[in-house]
PDB file of N, CA, C and O in Angstrom:
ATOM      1  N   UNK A   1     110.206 -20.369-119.352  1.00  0.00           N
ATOM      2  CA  UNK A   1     110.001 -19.496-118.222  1.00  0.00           C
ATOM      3  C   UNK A   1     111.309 -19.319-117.452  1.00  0.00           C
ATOM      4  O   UNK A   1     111.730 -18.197-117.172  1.00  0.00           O
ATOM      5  N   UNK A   2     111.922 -20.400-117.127  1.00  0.00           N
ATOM      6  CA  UNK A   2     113.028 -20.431-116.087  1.00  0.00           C
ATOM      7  C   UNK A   2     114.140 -19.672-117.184  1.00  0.00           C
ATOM      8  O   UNK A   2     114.924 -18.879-116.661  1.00  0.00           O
ATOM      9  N   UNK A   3     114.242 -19.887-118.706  1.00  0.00           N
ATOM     10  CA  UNK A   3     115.666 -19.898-119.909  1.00  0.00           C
ATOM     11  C   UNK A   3     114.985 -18.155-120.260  1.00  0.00           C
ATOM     12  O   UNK A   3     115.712 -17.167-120.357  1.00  0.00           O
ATOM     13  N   UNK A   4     113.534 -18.135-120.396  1.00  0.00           N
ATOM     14  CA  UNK A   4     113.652 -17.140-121.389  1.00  0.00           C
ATOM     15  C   UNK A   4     112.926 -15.935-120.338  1.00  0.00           C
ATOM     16  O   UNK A   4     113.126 -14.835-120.854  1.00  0.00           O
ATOM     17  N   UNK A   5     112.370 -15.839-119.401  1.00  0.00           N
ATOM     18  CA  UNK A   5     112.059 -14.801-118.478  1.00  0.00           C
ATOM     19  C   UNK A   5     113.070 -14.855-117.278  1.00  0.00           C
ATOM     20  O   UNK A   5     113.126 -13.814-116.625  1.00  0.00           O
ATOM     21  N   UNK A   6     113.806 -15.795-116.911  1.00  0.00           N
ATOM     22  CA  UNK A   6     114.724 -15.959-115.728  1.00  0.00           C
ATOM     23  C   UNK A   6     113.801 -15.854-114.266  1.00  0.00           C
ATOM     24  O   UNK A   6     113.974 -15.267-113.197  1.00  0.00           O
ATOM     25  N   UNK A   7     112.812 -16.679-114.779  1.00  0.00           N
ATOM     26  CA  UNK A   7     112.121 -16.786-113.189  1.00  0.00           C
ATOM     27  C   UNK A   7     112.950 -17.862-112.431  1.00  0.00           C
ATOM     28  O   UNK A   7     113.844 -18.601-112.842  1.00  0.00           O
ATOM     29  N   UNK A   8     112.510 -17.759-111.472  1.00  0.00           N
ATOM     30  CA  UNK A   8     113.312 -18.560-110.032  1.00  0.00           C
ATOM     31  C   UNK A   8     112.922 -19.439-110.113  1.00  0.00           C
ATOM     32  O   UNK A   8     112.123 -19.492-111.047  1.00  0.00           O
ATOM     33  N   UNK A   9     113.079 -20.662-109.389  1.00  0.00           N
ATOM     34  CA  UNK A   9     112.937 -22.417-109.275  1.00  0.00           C
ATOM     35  C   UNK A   9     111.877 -22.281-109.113  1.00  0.00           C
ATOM     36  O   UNK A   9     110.969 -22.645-109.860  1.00  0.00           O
ATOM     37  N   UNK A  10     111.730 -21.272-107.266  1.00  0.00           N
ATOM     38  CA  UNK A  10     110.315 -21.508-107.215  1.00  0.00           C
ATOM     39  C   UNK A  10     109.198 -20.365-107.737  1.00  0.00           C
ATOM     40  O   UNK A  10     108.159 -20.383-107.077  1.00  0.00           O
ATOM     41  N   UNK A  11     109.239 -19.593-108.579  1.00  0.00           N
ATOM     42  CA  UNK A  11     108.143 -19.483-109.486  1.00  0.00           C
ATOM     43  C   UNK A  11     107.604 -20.304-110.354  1.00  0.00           C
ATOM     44  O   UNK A  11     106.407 -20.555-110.498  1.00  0.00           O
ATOM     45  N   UNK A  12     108.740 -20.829-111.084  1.00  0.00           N
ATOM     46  CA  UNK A  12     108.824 -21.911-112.175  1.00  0.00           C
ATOM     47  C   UNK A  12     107.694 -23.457-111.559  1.00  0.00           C
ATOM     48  O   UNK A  12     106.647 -23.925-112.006  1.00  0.00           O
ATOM     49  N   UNK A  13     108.497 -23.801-110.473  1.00  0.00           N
ATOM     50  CA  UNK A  13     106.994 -24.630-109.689  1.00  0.00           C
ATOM     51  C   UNK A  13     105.911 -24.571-109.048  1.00  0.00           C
ATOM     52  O   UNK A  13     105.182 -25.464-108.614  1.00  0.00           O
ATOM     53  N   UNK A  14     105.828 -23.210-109.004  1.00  0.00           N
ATOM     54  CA  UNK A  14     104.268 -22.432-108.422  1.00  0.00           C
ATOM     55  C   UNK A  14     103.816 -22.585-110.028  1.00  0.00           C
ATOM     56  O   UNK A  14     102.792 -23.261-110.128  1.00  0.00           O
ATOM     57  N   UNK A  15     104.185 -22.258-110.912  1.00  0.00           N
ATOM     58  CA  UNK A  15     103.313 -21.796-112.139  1.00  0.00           C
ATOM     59  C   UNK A  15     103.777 -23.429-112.395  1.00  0.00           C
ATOM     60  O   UNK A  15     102.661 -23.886-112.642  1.00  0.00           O
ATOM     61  N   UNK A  16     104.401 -24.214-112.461  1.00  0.00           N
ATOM     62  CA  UNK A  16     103.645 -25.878-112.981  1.00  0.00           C
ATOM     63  C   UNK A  16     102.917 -26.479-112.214  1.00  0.00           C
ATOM     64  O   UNK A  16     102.326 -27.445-112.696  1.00  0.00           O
ATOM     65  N   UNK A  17     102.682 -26.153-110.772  1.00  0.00           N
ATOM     66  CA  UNK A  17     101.798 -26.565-109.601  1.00  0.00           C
ATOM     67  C   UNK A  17     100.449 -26.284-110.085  1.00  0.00           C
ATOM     68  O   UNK A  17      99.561 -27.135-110.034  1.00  0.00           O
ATOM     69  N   UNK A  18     100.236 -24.852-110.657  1.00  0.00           N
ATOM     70  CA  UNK A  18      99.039 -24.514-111.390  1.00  0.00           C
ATOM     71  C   UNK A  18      98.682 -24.205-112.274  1.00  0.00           C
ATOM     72  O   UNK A  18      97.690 -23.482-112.185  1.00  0.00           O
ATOM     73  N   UNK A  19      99.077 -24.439-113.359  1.00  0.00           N
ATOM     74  CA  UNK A  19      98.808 -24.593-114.785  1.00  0.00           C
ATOM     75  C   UNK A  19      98.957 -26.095-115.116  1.00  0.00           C
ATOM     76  O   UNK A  19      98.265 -26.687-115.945  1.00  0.00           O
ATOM     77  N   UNK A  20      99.668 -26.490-114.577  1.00  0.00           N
ATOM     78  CA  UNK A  20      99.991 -28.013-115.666  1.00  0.00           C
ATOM     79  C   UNK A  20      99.358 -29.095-114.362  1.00  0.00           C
ATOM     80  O   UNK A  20      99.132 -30.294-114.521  1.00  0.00           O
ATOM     81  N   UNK A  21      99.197 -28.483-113.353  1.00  0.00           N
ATOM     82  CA  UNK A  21      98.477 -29.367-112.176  1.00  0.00           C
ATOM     83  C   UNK A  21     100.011 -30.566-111.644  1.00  0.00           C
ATOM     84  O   UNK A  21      99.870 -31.774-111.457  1.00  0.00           O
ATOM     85  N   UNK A  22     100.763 -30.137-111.565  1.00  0.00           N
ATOM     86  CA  UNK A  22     101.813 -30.969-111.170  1.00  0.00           C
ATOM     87  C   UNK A  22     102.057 -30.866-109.570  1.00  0.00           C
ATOM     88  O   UNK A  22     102.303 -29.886-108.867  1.00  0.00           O
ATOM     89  N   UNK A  23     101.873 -32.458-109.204  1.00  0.00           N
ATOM     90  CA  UNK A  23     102.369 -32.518-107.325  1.00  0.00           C
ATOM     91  C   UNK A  23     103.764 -31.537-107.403  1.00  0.00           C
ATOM     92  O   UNK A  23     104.333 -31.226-108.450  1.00  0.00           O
ATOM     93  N   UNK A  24     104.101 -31.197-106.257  1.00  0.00           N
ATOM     94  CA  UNK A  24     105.210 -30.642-106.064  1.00  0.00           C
ATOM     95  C   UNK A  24     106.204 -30.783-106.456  1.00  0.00           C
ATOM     96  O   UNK A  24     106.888 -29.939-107.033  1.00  0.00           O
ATOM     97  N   UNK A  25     106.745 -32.991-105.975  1.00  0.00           N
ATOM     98  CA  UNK A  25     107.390 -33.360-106.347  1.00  0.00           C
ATOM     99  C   UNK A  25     107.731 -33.319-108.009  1.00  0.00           C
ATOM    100  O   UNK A  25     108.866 -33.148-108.454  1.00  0.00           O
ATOM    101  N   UNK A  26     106.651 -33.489-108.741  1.00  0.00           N
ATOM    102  CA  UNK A  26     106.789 -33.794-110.147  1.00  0.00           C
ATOM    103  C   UNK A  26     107.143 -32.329-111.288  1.00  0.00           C
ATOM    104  O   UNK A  26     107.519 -32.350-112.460  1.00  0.00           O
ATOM    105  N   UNK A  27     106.805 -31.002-110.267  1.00  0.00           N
ATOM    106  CA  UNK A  27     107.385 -29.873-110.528  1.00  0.00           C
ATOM    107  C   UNK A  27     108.574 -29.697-110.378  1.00  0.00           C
ATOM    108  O   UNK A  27     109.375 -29.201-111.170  1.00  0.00           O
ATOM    109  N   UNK A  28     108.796 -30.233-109.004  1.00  0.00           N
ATOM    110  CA  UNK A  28     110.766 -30.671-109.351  1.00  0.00           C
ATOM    111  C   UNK A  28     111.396 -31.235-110.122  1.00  0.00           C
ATOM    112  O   UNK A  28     112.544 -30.824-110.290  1.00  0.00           O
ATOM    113  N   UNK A  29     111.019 -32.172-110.755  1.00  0.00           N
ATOM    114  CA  UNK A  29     111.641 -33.291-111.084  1.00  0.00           C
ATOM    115  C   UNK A  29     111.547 -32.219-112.710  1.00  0.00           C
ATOM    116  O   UNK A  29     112.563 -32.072-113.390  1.00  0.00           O
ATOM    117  N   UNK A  30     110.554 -31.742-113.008  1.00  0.00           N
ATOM    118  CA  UNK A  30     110.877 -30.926-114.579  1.00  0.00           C
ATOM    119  C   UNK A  30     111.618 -29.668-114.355  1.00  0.00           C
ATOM    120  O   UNK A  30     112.178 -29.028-115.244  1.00  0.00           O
ATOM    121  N   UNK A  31     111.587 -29.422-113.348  1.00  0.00           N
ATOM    122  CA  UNK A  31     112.538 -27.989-113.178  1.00  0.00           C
ATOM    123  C   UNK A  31     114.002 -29.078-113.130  1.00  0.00           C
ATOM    124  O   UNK A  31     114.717 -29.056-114.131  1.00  0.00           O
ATOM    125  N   UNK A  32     114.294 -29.754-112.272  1.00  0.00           N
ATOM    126  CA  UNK A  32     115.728 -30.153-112.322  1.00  0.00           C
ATOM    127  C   UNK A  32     116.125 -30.946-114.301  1.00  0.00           C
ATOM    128  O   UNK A  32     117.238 -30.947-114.827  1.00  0.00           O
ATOM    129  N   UNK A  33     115.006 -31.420-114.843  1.00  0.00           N
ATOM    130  CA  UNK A  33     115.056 -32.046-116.101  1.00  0.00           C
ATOM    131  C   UNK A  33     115.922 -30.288-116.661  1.00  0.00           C
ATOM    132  O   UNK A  33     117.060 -29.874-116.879  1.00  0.00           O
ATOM    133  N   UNK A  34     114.189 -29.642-116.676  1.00  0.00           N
ATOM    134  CA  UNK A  34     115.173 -28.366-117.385  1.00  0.00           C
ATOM    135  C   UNK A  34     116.553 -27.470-117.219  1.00  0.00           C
ATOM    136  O   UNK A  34     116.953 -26.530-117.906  1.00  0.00           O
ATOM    137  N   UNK A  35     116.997 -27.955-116.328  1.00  0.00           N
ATOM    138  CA  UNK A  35     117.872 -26.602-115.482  1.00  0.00           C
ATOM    139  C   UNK A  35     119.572 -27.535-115.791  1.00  0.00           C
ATOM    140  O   UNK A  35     120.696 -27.054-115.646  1.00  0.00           O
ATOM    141  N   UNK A  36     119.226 -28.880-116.215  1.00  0.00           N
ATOM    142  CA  UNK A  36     120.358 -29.890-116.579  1.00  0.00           C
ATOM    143  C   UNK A  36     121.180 -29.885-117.590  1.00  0.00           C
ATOM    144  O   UNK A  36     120.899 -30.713-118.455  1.00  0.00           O
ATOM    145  N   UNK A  37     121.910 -29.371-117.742  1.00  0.00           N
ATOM    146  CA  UNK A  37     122.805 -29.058-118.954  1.00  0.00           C
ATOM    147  C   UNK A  37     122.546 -30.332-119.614  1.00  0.00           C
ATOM    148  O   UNK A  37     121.556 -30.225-120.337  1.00  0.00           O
ATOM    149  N   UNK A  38     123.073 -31.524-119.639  1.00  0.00           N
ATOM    150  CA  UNK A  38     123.208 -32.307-120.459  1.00  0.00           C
ATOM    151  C   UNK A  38     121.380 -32.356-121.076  1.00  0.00           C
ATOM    152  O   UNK A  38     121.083 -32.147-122.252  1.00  0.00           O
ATOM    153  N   UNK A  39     120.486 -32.638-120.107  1.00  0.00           N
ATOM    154  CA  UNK A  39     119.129 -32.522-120.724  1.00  0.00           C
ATOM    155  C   UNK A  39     118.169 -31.641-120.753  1.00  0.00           C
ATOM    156  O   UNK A  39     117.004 -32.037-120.713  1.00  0.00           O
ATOM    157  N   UNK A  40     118.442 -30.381-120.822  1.00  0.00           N
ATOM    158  CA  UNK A  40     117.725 -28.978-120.960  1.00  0.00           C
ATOM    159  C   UNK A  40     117.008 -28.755-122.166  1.00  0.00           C
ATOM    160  O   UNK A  40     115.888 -28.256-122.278  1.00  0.00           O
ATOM    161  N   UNK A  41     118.216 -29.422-123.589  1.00  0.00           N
ATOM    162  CA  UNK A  41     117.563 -28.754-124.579  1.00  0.00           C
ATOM    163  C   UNK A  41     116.323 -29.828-125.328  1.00  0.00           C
ATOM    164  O   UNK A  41     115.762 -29.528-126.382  1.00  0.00           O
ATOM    165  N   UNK A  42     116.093 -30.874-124.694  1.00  0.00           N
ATOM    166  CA  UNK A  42     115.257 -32.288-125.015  1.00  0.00           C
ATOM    167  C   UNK A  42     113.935 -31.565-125.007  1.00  0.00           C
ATOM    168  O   UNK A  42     113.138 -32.047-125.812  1.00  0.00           O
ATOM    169  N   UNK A  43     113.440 -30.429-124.241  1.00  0.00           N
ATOM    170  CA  UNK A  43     112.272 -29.850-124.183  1.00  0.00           C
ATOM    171  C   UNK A  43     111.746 -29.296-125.386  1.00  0.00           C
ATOM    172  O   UNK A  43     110.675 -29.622-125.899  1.00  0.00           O
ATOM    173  N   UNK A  44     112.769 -28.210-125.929  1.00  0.00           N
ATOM    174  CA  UNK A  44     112.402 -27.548-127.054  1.00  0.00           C
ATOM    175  C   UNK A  44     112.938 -28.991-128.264  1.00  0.00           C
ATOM    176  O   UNK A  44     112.166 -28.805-129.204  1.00  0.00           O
ATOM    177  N   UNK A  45     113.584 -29.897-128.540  1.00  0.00           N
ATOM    178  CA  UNK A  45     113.638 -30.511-129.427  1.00  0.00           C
ATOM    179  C   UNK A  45     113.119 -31.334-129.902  1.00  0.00           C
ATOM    180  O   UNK A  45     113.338 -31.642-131.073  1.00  0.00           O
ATOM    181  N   UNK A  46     111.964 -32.168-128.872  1.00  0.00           N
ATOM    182  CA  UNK A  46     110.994 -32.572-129.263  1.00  0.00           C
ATOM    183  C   UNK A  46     109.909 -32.264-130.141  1.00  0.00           C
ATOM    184  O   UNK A  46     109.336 -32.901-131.024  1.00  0.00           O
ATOM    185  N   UNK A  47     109.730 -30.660-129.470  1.00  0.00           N
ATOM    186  CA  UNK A  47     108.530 -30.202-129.768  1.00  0.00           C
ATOM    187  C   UNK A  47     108.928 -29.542-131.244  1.00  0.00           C
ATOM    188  O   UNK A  47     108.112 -29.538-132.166  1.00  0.00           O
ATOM    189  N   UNK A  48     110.344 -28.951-131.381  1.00  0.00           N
ATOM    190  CA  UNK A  48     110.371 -29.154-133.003  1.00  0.00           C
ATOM    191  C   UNK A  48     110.746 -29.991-133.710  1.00  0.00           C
ATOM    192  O   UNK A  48     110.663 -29.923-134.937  1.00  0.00           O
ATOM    193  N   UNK A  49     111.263 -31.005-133.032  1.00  0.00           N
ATOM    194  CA  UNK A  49     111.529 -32.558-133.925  1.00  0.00           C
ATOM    195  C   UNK A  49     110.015 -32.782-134.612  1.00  0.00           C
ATOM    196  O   UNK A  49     109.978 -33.170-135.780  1.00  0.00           O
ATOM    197  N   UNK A  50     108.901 -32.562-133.963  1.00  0.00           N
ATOM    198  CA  UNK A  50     107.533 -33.097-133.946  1.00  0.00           C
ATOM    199  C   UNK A  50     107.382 -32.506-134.692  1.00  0.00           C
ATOM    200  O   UNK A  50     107.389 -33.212-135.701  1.00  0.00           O
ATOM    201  N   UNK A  51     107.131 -30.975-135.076  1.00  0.00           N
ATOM    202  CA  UNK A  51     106.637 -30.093-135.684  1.00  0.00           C
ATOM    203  C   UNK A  51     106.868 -30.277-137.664  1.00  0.00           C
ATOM    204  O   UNK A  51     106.134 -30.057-138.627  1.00  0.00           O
ATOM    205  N   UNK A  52     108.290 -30.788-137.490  1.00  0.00           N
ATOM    206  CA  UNK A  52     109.231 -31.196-138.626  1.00  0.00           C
ATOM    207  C   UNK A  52     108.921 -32.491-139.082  1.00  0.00           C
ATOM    208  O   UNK A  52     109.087 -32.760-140.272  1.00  0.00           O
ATOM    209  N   UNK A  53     108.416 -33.478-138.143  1.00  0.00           N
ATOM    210  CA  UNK A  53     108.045 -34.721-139.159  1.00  0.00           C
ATOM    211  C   UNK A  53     106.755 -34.771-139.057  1.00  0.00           C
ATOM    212  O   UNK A  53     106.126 -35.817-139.217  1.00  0.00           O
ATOM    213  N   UNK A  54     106.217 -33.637-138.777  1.00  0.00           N
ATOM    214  CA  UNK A  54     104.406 -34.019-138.913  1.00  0.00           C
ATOM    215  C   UNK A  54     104.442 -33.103-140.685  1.00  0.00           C
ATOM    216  O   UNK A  54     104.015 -33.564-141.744  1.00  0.00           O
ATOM    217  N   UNK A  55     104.864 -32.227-140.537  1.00  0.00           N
ATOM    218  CA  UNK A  55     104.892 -31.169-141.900  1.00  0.00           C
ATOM    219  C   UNK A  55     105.796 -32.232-142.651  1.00  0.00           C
ATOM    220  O   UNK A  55     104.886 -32.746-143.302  1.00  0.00           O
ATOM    221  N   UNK A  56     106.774 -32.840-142.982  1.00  0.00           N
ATOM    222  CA  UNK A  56     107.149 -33.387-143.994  1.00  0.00           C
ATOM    223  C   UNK A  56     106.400 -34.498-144.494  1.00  0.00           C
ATOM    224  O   UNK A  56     106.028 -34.619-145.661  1.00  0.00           O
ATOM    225  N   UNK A  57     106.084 -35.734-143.063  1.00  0.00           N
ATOM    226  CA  UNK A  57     104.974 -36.468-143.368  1.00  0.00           C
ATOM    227  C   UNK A  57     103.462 -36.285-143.760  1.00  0.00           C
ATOM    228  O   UNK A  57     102.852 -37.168-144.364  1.00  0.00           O
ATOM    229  N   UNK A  58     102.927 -35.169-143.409  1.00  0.00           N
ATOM    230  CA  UNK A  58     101.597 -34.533-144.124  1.00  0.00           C
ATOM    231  C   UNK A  58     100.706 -35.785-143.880  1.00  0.00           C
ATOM    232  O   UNK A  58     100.711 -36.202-142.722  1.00  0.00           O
ATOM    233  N   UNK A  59      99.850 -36.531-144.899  1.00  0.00           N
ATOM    234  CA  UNK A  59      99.316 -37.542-145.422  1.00  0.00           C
ATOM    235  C   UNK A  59      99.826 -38.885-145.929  1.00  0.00           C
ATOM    236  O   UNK A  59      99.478 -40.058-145.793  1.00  0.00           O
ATOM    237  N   UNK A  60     101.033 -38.071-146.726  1.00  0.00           N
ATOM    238  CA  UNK A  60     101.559 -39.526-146.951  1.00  0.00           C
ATOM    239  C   UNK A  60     102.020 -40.801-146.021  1.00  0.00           C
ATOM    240  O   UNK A  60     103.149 -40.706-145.540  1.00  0.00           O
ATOM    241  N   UNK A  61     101.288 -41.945-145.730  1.00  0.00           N
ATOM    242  CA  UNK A  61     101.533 -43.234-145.358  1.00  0.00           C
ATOM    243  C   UNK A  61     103.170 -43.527-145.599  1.00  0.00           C
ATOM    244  O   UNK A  61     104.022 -43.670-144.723  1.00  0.00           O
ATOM    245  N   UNK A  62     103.370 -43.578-147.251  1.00  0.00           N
ATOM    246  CA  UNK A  62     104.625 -44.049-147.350  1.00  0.00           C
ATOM    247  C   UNK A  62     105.904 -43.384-146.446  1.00  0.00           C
ATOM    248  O   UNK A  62     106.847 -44.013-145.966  1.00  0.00           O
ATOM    249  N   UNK A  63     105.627 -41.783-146.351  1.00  0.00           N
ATOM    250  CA  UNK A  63     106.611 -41.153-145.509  1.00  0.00           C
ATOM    251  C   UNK A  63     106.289 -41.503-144.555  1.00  0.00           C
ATOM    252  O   UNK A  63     107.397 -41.746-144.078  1.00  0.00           O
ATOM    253  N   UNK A  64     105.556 -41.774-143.747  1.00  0.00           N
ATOM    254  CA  UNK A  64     105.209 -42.446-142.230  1.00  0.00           C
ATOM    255  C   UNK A  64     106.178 -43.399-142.059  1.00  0.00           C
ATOM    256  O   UNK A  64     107.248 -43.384-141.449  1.00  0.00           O
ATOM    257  N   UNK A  65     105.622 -44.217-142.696  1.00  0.00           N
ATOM    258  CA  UNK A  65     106.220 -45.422-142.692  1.00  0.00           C
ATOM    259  C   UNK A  65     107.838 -45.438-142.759  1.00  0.00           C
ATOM    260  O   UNK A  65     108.390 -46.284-142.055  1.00  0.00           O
ATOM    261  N   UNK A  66     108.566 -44.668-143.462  1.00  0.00           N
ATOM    262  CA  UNK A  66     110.173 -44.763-144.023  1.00  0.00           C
ATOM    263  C   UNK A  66     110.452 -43.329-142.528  1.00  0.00           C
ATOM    264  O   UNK A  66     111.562 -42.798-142.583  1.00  0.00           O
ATOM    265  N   UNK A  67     109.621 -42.886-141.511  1.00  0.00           N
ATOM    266  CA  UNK A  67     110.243 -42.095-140.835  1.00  0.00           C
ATOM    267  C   UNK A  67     110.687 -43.002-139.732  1.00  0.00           C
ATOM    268  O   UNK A  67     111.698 -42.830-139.051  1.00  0.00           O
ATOM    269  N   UNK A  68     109.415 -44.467-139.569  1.00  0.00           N
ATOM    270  CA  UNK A  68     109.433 -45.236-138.467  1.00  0.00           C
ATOM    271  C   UNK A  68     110.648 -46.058-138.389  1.00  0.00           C
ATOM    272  O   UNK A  68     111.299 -46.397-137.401  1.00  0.00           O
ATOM    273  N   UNK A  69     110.906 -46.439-140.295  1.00  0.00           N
ATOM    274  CA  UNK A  69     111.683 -47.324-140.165  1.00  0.00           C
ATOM    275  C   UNK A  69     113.023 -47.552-140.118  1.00  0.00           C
ATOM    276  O   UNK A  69     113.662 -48.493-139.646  1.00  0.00           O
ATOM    277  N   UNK A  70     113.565 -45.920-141.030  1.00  0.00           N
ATOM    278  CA  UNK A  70     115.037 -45.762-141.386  1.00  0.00           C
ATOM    279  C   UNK A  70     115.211 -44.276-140.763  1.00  0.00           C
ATOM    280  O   UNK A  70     114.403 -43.557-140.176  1.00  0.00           O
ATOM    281  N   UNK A  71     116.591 -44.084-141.115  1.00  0.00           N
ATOM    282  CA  UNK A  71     117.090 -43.030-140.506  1.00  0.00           C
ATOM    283  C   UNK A  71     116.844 -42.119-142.088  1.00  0.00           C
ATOM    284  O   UNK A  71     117.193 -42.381-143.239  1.00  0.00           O
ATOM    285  N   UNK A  72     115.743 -40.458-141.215  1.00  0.00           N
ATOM    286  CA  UNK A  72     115.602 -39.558-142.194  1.00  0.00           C
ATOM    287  C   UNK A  72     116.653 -38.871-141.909  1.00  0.00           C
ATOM    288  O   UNK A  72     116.905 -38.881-140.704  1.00  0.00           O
ATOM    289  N   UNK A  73     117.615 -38.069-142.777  1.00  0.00           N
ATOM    290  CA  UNK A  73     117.925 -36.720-142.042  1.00  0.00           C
ATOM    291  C   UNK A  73     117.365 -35.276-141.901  1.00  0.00           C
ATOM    292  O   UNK A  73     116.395 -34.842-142.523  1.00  0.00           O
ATOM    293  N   UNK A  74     117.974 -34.722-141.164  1.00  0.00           N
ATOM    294  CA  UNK A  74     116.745 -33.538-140.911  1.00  0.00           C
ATOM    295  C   UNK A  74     116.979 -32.717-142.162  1.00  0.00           C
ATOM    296  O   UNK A  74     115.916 -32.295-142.618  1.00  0.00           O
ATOM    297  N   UNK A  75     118.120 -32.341-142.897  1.00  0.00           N
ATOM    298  CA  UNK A  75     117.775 -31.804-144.308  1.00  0.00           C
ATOM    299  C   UNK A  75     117.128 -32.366-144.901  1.00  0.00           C
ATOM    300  O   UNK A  75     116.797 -31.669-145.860  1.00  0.00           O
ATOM    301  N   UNK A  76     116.695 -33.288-144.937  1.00  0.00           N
ATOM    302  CA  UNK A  76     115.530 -34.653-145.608  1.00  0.00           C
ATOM    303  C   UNK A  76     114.349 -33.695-145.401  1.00  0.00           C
ATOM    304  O   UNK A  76     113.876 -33.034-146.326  1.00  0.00           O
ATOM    305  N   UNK A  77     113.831 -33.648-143.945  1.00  0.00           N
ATOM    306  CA  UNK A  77     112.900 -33.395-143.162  1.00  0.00           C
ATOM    307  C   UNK A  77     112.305 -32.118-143.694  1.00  0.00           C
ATOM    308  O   UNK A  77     111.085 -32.021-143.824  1.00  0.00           O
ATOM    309  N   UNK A  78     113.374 -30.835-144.101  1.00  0.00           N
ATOM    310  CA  UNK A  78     113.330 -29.164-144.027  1.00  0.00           C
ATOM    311  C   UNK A  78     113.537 -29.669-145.461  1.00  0.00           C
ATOM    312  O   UNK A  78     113.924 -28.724-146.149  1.00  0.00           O
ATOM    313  N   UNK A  79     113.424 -30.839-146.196  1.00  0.00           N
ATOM    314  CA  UNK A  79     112.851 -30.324-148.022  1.00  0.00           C
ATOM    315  C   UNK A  79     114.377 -30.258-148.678  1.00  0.00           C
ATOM    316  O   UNK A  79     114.323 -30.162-149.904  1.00  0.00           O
ATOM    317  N   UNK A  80     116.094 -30.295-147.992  1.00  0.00           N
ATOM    318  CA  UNK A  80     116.727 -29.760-148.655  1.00  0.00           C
ATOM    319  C   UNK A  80     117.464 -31.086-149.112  1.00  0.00           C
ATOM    320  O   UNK A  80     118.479 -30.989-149.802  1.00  0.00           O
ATOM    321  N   UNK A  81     117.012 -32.214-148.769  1.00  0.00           N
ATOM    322  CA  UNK A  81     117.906 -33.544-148.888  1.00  0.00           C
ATOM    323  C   UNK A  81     116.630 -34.022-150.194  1.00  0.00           C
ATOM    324  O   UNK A  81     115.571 -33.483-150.514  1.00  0.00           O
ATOM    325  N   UNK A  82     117.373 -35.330-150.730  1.00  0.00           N
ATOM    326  CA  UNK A  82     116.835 -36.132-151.663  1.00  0.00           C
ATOM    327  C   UNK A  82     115.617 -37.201-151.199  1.00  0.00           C
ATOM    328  O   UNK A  82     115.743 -37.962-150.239  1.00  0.00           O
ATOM    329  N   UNK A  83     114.646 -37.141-151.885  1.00  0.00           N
ATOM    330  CA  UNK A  83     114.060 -37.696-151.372  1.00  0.00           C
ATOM    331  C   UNK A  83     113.984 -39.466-151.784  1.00  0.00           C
ATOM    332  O   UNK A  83     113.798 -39.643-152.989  1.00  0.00           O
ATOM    333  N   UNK A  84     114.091 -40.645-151.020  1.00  0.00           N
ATOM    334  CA  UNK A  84     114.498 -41.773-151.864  1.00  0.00           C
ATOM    335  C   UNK A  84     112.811 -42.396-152.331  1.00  0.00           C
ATOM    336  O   UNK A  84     112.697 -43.377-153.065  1.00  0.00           O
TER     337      UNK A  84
END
């Protein structure tokens, strides 16, 4: 909302005040998270970090398990790395 429509701070915490039910304070505290250069882009990278090891892990246990334990890489992840 704030990156890709350029709404204002305070639209941005009127619309998390009432949609996401956030105290005031706690609407700040994600508007200043988002608006932070160093931690802005943690929002969207989660949510496709997630997206990427739920689809590579599928069912398989064993990939569960080797995502918890070692370092995958993300060409691993997107199918283009080896799989061990």
């Amino acid at each position: 909302m704030l990156h890709q429509h350029g709404a204002s701070r305070d639209e941005a915490r009127a619309y998390l005040q009432r949609w996401r039910l956030f105290t005031r304070e706690q609407a700040e505290q994600s508007i200043a998270f988002l608006t932070d250069p160093t931690w802005r882009a943690y929002a969207s990278i989660y949510t496709l970090g997630r997206r990427l090891c739920e689809s590579w892990v599928g069912d398989d246990l064993a990939r569960l398990a080797r995502l918890l334990c070692e370092q995958v890489a993300v060409s691993e992840l997107q199918g283009e790395g080896v799989s061990a």
